[in-house]
N, CA, C and O atoms as a GROMACS GRO file, in nm:
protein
  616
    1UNK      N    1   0.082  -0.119   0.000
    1UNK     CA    2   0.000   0.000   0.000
    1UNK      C    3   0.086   0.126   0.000
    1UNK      O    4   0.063   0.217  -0.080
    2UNK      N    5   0.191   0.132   0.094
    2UNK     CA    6   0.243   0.215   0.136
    2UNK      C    7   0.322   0.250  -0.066
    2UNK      O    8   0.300   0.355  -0.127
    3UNK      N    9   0.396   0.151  -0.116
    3UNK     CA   10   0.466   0.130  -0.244
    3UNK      C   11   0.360   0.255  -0.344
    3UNK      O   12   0.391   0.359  -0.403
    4UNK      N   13   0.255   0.198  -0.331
    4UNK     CA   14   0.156   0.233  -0.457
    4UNK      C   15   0.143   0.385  -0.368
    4UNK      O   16   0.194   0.464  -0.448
    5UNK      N   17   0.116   0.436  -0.289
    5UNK     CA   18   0.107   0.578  -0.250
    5UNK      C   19   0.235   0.662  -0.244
    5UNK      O   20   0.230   0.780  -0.211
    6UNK      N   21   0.339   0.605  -0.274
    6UNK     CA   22   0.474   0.645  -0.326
    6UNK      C   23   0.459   0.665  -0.454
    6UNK      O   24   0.479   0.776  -0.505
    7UNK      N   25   0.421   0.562  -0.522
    7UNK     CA   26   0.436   0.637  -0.672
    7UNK      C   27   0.341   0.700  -0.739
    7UNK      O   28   0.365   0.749  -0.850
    8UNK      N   29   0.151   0.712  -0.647
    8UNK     CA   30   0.094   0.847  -0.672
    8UNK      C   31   0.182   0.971  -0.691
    8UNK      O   32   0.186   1.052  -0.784
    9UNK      N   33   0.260   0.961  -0.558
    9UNK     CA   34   0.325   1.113  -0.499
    9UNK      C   35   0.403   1.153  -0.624
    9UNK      O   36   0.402   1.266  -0.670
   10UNK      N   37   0.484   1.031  -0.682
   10UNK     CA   38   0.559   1.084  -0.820
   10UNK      C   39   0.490   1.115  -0.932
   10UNK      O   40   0.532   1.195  -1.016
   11UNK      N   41   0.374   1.051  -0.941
   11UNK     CA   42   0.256   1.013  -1.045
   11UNK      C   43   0.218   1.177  -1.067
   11UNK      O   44   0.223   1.238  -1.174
   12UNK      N   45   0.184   1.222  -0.955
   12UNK     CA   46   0.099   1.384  -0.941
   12UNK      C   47   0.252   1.464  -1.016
   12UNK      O   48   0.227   1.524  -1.121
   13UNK      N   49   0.398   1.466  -0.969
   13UNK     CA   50   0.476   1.538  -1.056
   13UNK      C   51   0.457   1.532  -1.197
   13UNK      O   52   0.500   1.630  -1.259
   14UNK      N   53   0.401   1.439  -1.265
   14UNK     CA   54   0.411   1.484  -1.410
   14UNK      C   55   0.295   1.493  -1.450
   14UNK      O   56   0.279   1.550  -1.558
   15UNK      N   57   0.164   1.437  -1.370
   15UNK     CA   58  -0.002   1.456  -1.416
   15UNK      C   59  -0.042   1.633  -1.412
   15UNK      O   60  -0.109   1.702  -1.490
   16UNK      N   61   0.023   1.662  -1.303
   16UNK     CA   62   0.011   1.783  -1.280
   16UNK      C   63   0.082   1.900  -1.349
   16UNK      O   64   0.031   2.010  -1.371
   17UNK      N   65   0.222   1.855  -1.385
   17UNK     CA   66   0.319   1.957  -1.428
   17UNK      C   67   0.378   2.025  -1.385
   17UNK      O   68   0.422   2.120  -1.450
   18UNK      N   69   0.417   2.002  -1.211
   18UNK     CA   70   0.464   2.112  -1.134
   18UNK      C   71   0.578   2.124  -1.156
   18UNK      O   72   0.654   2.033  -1.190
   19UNK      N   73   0.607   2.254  -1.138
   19UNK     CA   74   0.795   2.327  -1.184
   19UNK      C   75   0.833   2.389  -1.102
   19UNK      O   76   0.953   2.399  -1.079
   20UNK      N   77   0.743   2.450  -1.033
   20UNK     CA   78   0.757   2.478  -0.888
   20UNK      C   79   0.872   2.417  -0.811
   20UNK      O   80   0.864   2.300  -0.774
   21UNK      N   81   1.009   2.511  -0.778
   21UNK     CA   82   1.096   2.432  -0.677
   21UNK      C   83   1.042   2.384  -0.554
   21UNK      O   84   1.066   2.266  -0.527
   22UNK      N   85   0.975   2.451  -0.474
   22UNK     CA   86   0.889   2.441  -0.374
   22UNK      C   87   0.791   2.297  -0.383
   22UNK      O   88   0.797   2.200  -0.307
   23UNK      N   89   0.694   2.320  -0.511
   23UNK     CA   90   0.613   2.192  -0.485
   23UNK      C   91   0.718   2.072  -0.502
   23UNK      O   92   0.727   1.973  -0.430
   24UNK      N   93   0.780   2.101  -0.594
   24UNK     CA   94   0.907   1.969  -0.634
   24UNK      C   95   0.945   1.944  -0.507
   24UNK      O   96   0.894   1.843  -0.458
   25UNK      N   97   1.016   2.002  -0.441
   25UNK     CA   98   1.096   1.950  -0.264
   25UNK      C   99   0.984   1.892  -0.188
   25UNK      O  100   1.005   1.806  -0.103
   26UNK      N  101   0.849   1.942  -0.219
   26UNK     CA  102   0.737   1.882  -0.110
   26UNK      C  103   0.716   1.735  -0.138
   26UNK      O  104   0.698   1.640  -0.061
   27UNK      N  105   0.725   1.746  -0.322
   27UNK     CA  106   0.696   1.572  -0.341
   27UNK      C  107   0.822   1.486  -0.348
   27UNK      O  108   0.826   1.370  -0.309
   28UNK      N  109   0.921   1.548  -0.398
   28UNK     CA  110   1.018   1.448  -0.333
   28UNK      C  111   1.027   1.414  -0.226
   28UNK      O  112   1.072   1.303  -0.200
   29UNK      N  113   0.996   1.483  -0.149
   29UNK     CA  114   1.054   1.507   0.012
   29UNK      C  115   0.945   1.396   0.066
   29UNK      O  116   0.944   1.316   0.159
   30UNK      N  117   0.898   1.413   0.013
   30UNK     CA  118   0.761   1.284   0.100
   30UNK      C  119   0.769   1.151   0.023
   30UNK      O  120   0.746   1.042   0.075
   31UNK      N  121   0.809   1.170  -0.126
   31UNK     CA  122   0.857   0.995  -0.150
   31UNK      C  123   0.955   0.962  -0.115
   31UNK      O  124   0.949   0.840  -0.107
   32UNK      N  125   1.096   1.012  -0.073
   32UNK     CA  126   1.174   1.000  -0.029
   32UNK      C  127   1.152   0.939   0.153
   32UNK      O  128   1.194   0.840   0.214
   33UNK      N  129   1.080   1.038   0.185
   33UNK     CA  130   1.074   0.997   0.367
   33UNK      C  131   0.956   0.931   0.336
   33UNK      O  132   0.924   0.943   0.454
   34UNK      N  133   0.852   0.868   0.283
   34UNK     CA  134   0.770   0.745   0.283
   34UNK      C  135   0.840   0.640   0.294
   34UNK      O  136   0.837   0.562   0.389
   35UNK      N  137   0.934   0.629   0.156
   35UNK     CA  138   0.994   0.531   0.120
   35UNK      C  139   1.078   0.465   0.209
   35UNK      O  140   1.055   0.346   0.232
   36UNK      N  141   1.217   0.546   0.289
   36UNK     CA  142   1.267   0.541   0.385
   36UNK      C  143   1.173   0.498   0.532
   36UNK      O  144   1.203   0.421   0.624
   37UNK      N  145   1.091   0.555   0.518
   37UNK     CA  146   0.988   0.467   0.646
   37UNK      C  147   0.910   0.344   0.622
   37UNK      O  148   0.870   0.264   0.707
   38UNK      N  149   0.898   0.342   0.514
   38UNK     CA  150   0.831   0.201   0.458
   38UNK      C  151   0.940   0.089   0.489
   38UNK      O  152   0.922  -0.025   0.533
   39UNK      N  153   1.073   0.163   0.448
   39UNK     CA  154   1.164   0.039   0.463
   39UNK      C  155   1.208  -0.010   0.659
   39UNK      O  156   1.218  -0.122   0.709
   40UNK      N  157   1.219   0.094   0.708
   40UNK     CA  158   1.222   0.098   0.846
   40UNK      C  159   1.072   0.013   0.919
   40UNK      O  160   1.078  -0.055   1.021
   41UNK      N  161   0.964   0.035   0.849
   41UNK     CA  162   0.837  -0.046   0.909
   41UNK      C  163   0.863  -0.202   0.880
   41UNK      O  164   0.844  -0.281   0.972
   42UNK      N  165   0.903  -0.247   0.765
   42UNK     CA  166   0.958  -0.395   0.665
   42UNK      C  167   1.048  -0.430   0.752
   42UNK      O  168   1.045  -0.549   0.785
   43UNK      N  169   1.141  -0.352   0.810
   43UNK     CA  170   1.277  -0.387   0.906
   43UNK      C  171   1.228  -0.426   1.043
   43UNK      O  172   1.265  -0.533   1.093
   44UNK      N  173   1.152  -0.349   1.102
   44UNK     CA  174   1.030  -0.402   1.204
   44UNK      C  175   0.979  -0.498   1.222
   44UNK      O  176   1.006  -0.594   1.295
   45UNK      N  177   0.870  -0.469   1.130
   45UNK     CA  178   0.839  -0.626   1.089
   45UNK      C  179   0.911  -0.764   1.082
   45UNK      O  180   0.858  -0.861   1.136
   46UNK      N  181   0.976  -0.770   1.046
   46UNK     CA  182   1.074  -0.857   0.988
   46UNK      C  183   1.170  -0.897   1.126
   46UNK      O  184   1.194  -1.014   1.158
   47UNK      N  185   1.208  -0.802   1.185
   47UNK     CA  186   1.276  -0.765   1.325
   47UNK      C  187   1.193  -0.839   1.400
   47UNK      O  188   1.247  -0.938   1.449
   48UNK      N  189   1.085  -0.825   1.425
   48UNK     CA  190   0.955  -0.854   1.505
   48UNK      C  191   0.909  -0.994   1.474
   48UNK      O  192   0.835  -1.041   1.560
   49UNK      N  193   0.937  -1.074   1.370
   49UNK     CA  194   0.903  -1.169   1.363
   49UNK      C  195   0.986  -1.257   1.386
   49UNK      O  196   0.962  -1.376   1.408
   50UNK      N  197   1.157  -1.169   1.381
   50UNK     CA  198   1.242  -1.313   1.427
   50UNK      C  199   1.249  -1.350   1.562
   50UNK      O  200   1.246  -1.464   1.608
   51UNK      N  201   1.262  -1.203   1.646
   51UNK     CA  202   1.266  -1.202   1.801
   51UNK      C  203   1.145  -1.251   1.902
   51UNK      O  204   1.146  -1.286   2.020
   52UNK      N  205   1.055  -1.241   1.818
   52UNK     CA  206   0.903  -1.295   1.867
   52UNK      C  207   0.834  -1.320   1.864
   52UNK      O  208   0.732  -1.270   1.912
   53UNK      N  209   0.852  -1.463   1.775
   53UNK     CA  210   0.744  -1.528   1.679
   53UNK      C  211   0.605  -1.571   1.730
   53UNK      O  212   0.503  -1.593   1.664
   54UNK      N  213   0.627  -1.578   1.876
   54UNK     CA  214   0.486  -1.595   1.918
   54UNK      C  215   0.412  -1.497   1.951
   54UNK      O  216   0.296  -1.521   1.984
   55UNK      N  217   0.457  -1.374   1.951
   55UNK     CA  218   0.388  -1.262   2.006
   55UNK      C  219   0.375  -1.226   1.864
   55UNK      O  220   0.266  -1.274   1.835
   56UNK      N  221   0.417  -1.175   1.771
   56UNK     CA  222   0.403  -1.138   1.644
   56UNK      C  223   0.318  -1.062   1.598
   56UNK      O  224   0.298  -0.941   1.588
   57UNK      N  225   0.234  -1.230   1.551
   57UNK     CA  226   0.079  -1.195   1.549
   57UNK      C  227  -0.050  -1.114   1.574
   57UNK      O  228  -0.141  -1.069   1.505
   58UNK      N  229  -0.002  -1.117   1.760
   58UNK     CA  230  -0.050  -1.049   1.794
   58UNK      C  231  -0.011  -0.832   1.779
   58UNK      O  232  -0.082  -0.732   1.771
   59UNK      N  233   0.100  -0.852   1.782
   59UNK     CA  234   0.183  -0.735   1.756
   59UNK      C  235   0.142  -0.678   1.660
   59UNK      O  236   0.082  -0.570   1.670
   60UNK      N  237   0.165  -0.734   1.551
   60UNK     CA  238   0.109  -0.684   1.384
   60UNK      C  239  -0.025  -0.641   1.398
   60UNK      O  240  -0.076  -0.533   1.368
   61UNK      N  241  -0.073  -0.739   1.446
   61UNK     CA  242  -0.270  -0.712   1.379
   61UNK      C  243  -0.284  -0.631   1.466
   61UNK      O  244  -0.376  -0.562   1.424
   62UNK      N  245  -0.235  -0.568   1.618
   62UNK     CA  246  -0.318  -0.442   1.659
   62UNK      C  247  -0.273  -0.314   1.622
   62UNK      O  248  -0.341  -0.212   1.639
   63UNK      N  249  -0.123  -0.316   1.553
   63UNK     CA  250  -0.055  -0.224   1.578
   63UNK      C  251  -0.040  -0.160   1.365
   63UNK      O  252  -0.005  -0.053   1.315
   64UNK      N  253  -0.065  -0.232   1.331
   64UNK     CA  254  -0.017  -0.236   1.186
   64UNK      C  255  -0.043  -0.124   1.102
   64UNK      O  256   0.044  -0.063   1.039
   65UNK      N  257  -0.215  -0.086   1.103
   65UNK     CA  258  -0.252   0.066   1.098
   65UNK      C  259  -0.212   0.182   1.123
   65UNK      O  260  -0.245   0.288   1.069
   66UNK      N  261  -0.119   0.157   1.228
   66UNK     CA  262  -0.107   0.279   1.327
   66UNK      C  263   0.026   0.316   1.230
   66UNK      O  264   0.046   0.420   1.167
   67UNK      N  265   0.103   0.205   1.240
   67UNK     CA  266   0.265   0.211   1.222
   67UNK      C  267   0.246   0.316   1.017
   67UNK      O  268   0.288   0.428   0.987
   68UNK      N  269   0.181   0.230   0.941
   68UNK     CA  270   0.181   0.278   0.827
   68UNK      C  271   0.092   0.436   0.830
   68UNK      O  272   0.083   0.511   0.733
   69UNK      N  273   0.042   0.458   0.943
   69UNK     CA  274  -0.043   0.576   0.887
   69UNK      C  275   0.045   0.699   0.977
   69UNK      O  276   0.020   0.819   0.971
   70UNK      N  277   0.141   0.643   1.051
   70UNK     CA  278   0.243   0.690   1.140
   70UNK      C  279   0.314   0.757   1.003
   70UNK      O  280   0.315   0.878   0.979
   71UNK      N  281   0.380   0.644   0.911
   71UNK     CA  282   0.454   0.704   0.851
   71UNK      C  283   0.460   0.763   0.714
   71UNK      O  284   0.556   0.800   0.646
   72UNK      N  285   0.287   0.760   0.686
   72UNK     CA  286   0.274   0.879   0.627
   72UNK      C  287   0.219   1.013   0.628
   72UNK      O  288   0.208   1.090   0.532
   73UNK      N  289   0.170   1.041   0.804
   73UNK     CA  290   0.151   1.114   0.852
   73UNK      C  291   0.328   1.200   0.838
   73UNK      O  292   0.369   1.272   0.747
   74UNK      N  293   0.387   1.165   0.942
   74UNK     CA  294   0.530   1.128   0.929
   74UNK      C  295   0.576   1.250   0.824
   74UNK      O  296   0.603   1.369   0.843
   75UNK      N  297   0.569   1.128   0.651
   75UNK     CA  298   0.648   1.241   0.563
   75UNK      C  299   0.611   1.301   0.515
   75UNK      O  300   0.684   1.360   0.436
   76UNK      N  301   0.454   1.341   0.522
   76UNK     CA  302   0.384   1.437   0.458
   76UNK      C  303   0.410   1.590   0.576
   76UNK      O  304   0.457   1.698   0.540
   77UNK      N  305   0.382   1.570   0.658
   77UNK     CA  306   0.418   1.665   0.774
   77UNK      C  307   0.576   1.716   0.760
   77UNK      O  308   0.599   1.836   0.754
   78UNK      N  309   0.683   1.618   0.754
   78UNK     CA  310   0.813   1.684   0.721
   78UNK      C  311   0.788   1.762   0.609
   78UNK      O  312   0.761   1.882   0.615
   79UNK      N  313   0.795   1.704   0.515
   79UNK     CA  314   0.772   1.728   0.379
   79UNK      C  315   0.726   1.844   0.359
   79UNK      O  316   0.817   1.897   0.295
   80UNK      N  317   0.635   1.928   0.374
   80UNK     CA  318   0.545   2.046   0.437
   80UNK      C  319   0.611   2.143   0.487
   80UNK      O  320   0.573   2.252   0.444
   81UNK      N  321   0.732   2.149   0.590
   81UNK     CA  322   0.764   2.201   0.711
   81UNK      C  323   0.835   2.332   0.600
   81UNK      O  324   0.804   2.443   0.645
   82UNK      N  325   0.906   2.341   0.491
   82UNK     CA  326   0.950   2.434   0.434
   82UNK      C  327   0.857   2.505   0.362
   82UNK      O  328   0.910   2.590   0.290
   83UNK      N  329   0.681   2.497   0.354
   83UNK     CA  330   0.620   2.611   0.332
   83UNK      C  331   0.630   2.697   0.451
   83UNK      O  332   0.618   2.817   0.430
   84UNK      N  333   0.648   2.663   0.563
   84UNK     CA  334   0.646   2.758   0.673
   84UNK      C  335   0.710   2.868   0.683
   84UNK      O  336   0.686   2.973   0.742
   85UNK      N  337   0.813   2.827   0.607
   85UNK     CA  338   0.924   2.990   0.595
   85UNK      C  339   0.933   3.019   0.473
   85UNK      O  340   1.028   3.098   0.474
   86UNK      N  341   0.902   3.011   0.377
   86UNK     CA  342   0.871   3.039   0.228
   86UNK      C  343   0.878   3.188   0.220
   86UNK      O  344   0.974   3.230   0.156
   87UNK      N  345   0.812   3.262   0.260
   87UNK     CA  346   0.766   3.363   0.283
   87UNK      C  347   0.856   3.499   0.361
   87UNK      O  348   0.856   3.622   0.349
   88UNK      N  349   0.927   3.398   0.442
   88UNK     CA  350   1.036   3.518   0.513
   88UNK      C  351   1.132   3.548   0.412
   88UNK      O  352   1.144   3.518   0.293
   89UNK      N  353   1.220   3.643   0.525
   89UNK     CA  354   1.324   3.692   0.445
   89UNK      C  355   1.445   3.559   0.407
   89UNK      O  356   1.461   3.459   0.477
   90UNK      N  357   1.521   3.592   0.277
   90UNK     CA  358   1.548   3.500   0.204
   90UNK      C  359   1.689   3.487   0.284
   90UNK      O  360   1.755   3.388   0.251
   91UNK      N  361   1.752   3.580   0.393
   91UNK     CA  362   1.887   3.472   0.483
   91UNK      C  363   1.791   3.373   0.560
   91UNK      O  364   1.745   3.271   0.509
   92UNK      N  365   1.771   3.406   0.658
   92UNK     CA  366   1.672   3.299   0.750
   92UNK      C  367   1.611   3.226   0.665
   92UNK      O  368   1.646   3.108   0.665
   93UNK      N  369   1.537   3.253   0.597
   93UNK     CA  370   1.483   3.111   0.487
   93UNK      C  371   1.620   3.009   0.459
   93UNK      O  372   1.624   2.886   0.458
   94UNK      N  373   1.704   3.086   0.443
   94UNK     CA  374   1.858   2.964   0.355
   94UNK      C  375   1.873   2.903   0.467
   94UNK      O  376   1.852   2.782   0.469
   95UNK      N  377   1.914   2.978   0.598
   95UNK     CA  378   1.930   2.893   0.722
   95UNK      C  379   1.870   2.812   0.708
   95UNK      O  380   1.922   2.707   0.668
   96UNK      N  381   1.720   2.819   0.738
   96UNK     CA  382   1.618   2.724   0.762
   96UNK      C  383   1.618   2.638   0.698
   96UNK      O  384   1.619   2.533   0.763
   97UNK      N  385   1.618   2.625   0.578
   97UNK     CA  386   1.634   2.574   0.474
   97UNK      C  387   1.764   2.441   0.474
   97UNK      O  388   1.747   2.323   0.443
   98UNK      N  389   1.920   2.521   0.528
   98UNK     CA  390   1.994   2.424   0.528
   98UNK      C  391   1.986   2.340   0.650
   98UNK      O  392   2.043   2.231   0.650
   99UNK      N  393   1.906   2.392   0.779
   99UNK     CA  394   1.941   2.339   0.908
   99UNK      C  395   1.860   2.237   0.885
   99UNK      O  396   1.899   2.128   0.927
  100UNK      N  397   1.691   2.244   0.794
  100UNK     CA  398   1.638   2.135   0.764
  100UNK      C  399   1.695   1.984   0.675
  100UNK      O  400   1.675   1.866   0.703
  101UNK      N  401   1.770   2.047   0.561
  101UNK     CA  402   1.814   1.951   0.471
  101UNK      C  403   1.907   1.875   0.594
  101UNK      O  404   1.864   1.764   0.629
  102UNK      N  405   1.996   1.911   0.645
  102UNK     CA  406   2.067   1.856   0.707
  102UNK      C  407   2.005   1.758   0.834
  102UNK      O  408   2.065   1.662   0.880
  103UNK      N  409   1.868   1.806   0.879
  103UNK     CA  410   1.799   1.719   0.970
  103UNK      C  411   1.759   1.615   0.887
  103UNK      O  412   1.789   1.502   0.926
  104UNK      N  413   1.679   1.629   0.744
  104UNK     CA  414   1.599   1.553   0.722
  104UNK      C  415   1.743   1.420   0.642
  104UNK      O  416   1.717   1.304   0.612
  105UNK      N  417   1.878   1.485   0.624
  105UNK     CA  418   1.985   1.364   0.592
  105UNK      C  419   2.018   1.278   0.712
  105UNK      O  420   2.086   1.178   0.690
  106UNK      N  421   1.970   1.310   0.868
  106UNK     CA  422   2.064   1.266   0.960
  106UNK      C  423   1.926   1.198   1.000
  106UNK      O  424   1.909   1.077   1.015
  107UNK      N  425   1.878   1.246   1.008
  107UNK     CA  426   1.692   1.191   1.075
  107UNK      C  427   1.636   1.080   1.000
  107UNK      O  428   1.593   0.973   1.043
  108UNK      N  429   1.645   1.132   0.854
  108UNK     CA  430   1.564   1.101   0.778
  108UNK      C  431   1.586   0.986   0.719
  108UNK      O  432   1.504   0.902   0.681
  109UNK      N  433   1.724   0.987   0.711
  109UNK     CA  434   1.762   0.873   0.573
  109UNK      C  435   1.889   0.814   0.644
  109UNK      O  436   1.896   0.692   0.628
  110UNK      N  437   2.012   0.879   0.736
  110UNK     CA  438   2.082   0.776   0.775
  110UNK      C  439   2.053   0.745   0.931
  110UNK      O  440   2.116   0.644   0.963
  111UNK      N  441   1.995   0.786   1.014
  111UNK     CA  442   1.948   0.740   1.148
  111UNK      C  443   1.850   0.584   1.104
  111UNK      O  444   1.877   0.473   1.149
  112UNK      N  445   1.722   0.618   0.998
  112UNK     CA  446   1.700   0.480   0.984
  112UNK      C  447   1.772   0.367   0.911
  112UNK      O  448   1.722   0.254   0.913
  113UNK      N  449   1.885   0.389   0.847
  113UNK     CA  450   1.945   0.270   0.766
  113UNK      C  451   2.064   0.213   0.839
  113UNK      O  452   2.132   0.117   0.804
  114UNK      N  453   2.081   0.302   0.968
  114UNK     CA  454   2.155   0.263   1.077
  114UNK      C  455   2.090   0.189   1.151
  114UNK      O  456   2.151   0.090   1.192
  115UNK      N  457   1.951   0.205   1.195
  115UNK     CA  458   1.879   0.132   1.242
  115UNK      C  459   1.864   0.000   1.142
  115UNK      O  460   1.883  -0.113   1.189
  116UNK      N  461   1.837   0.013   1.038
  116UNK     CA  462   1.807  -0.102   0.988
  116UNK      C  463   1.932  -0.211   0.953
  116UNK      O  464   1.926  -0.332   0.932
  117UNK      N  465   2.031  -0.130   0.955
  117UNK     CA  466   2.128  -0.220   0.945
  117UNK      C  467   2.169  -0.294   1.048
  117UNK      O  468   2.202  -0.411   1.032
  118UNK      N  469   2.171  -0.236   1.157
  118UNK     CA  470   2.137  -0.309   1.326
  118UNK      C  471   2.043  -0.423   1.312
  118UNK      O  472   2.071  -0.543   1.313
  119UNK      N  473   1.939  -0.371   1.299
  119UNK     CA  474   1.814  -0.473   1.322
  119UNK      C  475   1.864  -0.621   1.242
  119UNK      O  476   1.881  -0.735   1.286
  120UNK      N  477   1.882  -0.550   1.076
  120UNK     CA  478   1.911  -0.706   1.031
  120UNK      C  479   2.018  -0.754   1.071
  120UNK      O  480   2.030  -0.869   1.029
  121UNK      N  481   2.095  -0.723   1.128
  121UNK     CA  482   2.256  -0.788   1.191
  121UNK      C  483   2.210  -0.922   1.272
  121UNK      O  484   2.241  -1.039   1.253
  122UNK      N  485   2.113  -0.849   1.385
  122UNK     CA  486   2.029  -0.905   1.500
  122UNK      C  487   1.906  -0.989   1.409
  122UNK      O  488   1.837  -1.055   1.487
  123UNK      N  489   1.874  -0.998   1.311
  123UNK     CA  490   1.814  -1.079   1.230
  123UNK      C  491   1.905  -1.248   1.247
  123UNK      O  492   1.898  -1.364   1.289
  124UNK      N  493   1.972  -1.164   1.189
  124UNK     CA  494   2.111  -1.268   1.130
  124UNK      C  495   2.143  -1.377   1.222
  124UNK      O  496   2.134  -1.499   1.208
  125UNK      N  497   2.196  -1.278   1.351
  125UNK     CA  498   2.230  -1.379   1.473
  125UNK      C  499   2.150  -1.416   1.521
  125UNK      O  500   2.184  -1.506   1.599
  126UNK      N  501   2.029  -1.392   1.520
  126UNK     CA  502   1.862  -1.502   1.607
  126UNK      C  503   1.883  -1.567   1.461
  126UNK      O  504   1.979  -1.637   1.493
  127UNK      N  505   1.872  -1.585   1.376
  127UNK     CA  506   1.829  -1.661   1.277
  127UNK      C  507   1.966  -1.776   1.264
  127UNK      O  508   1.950  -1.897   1.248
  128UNK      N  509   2.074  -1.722   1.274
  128UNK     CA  510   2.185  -1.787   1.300
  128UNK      C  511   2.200  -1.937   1.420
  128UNK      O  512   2.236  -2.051   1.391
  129UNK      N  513   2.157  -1.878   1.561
  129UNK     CA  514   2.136  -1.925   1.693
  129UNK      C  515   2.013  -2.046   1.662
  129UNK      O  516   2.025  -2.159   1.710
  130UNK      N  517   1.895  -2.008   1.578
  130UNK     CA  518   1.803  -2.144   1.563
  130UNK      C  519   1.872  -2.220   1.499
  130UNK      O  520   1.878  -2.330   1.553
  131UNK      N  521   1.947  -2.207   1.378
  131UNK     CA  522   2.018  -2.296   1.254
  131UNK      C  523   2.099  -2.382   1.337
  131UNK      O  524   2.094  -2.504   1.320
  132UNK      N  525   2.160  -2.340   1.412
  132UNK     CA  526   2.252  -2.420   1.529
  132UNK      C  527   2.174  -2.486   1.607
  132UNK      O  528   2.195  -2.603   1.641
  133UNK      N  529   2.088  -2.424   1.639
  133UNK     CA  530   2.004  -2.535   1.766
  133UNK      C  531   1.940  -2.635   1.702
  133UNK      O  532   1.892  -2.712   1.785
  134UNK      N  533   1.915  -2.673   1.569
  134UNK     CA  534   1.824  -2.720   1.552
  134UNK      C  535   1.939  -2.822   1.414
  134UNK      O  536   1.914  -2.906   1.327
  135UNK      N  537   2.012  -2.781   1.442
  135UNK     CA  538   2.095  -2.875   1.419
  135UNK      C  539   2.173  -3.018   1.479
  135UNK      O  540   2.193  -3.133   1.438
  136UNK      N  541   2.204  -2.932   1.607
  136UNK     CA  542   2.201  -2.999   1.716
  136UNK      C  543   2.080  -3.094   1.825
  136UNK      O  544   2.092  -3.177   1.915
  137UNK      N  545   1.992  -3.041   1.773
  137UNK     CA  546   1.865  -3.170   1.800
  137UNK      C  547   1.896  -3.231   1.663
  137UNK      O  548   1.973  -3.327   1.667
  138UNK      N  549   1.863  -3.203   1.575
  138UNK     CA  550   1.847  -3.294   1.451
  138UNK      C  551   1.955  -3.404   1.484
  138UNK      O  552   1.907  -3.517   1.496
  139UNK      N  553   2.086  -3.393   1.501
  139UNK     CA  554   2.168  -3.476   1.514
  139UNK      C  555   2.118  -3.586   1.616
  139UNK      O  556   2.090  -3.705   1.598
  140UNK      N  557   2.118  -3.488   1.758
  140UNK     CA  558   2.092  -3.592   1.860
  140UNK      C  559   1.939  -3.684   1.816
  140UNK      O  560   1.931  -3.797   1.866
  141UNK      N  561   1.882  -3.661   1.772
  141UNK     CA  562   1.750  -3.772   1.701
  141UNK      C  563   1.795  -3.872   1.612
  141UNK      O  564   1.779  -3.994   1.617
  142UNK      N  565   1.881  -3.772   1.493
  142UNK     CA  566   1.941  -3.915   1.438
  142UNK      C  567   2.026  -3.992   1.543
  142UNK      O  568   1.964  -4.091   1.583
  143UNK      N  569   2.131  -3.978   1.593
  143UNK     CA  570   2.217  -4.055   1.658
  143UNK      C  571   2.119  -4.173   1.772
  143UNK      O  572   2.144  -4.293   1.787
  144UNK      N  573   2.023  -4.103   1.831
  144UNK     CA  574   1.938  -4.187   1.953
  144UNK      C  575   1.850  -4.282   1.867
  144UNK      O  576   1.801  -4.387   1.910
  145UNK      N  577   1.836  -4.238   1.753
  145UNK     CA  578   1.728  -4.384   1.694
  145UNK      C  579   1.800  -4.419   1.589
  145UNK      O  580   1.741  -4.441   1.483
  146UNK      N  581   1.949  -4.431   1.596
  146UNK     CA  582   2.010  -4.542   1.500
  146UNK      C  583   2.068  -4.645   1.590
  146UNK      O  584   2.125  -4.622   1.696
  147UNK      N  585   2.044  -4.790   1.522
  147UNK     CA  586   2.026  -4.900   1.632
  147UNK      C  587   2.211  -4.915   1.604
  147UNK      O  588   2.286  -4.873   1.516
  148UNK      N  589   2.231  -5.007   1.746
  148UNK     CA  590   2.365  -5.012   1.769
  148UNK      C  591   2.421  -5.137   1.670
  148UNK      O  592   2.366  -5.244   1.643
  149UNK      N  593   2.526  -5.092   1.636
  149UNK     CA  594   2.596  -5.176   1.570
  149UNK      C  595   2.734  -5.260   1.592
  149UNK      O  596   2.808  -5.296   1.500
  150UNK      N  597   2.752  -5.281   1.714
  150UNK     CA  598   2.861  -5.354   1.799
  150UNK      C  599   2.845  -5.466   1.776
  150UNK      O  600   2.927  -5.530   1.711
  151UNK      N  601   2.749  -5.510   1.816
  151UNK     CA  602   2.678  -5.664   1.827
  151UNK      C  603   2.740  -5.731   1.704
  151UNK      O  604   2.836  -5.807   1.692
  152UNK      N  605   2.635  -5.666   1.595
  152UNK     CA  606   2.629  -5.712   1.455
  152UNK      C  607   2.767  -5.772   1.354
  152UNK      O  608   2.888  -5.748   1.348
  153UNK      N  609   2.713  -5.820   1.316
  153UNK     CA  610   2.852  -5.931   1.194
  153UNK      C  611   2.776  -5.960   1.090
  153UNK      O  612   2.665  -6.013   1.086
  154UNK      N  613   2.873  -5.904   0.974
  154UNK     CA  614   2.820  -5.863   0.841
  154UNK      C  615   2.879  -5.989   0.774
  154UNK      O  616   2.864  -6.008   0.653
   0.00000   0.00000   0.00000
């Protein structure tokens, strides 16, 4: 869902025709921080299902709405935040302007791929830790129900 309301947002740049620098930064700015939160919700998810497969379920189905409408509440609201000074004088606008770009690079796009690169690490090693355990039963099952062969003469 979240995918297909990403590429409305691009869809409206050329249905519409905007040339507008302004509208241009609003719709990038929100497929960009959708997209980036879409992937951070998938990392969640995904996160959430290795660490707690029995709770999960439950996790997802109450919470699932919230999380996607979180994050396009989220980048439509960032996204937005530079009509607010549009209008002032054009130093303080540049400030504003750069103190934002620079939030929305550290906030926006590498705070979550730091996160996500964490998360799947911790993917890795729970997913790692079953492969082993369940190796180690597998073995001990084979070994306990293969009959002894001392006795025997071939």
């Amino acid at each position: 869902m979240s995918d297909i309301l990403v590429g409305i947002t691009l869809f409206l740049h050329y249905a519409l025709n905007v040339h507008g620098p302004l509208a241009l930064n609003v719709l990038y700015t929100t497929s960009l921080l959708a997209s980036v939160a879409n992937l951070t919700a998938v990392t969640f998810d995904r996160h959430l299902a290795c660490t707690q497969p029995f709770n999960y379920s439950n996790i997802i189905a109450k919470h699932f709405t919230k999380i996607v409408v979180f994050c396009w509440i989220a980048a439509v609201t960032t996204s937005l935040l530079p009509l607010s000074w549009a209008n002032s004088e054009p130093s303080s606008a540049a400030l504003a302007l750069h103190v934002y770009q620079v939030g929305i690079l550290i906030l926006g796009i590498a705070a979550p791929f730091v996160w996500i690169f964490f998360s799947y690490l911790r993917i890795f090693r729970q997913v790692s830790r079953i492969v082993k355990r369940e190796k180690k039963i597998a073995k001990s099952v084979m070994y306990a129900h293969k009959p002894c062969e001392r006795g025997r003469r071939v």
